[in-house]
C-alpha positions as CSV (number, residue, x, y, z in Angstrom):
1,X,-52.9,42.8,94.5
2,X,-52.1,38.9,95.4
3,X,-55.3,37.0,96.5
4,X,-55.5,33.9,98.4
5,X,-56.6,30.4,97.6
6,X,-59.4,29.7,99.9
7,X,-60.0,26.2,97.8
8,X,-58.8,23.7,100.9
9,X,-58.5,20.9,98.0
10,X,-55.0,22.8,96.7
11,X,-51.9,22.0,98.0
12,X,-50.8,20.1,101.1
13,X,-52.8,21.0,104.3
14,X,-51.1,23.2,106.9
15,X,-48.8,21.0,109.7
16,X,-50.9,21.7,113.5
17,X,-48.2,22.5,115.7
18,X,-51.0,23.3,118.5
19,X,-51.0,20.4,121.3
20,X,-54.3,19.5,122.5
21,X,-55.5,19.9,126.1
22,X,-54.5,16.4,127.4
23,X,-50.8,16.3,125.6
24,X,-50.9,19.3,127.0
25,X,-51.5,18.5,130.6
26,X,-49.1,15.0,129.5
27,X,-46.1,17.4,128.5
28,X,-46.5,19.3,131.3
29,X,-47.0,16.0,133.9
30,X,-44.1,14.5,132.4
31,X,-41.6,17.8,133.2
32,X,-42.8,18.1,136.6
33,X,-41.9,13.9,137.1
34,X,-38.4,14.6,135.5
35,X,-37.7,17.8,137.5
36,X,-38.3,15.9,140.6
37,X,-35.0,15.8,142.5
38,X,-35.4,11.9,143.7
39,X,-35.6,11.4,139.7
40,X,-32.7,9.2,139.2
41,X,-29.9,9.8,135.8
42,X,-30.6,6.3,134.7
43,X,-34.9,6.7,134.4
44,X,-34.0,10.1,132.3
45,X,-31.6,8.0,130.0
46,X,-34.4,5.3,129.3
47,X,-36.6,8.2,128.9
48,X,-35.2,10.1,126.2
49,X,-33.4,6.8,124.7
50,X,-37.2,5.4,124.1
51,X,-38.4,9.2,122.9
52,X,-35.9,9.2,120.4
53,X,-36.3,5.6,119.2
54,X,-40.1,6.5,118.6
55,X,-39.5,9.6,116.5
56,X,-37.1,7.7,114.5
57,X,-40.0,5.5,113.9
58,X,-42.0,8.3,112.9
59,X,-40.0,9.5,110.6
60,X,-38.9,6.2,108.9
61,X,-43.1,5.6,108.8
62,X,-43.7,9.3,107.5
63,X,-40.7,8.8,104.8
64,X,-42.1,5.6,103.4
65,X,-45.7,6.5,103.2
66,X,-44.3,9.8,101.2
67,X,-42.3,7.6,98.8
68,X,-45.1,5.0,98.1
69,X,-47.6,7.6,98.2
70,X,-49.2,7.7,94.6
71,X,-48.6,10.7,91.9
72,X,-51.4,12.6,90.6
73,X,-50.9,12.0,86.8
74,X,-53.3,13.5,83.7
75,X,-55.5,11.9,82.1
76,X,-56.4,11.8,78.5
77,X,-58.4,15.0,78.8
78,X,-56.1,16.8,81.2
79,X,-58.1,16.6,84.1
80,X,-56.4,15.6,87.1
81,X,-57.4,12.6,88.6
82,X,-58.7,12.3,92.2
83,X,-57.4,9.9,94.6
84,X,-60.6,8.3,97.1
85,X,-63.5,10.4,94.9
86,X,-65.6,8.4,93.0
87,X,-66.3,10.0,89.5
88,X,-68.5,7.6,87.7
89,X,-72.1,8.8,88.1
90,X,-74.6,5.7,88.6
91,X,-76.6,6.1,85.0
């Protein structure tokens, strides 16, 4: 029998693929305005031209921050340190 890891300090946190009410309603506004038949070729090229510039933006951002991101190394004792906790008690 497997059992899970309930301990939300291991690993990497789950990705949230689940919009939130107002992108929601934003996605939706957004299809409506393109499907629009007075919606001219040129405003849905700008459209997705911007889109895709900003998710290559993103990524480049997300990419960096992963590579510069610091390593978890061991200390002397082979505890693992931990990034943002303080661990020094104030004797």
């Amino acid at each position: 029998m497997t059992s899970t890891n309930n301990n939300q300090s291991s690993g990497l946190p789950a990705p949230i693929t689940k919009l939130t009410p107002e992108q929601d309603l934003k996605l939706r506004l957004t299809y409506d305005a393109l499907c629009k038949p007075e919606t001219r070729k040129e405003d849905i090229i700008t459209f997705l031209m911007a889109l895709q510039e900003q998710n290559f933006v993103l990524g480049n951002s997300l990419t960096n921050l992963v590579k510069k991101w610091p390593t978890v190394q061991t200390t002397i004792n082979e505890d693992l340190t931990m990034f943002g906790i303080l661990l020094e008690s104030k004797d």
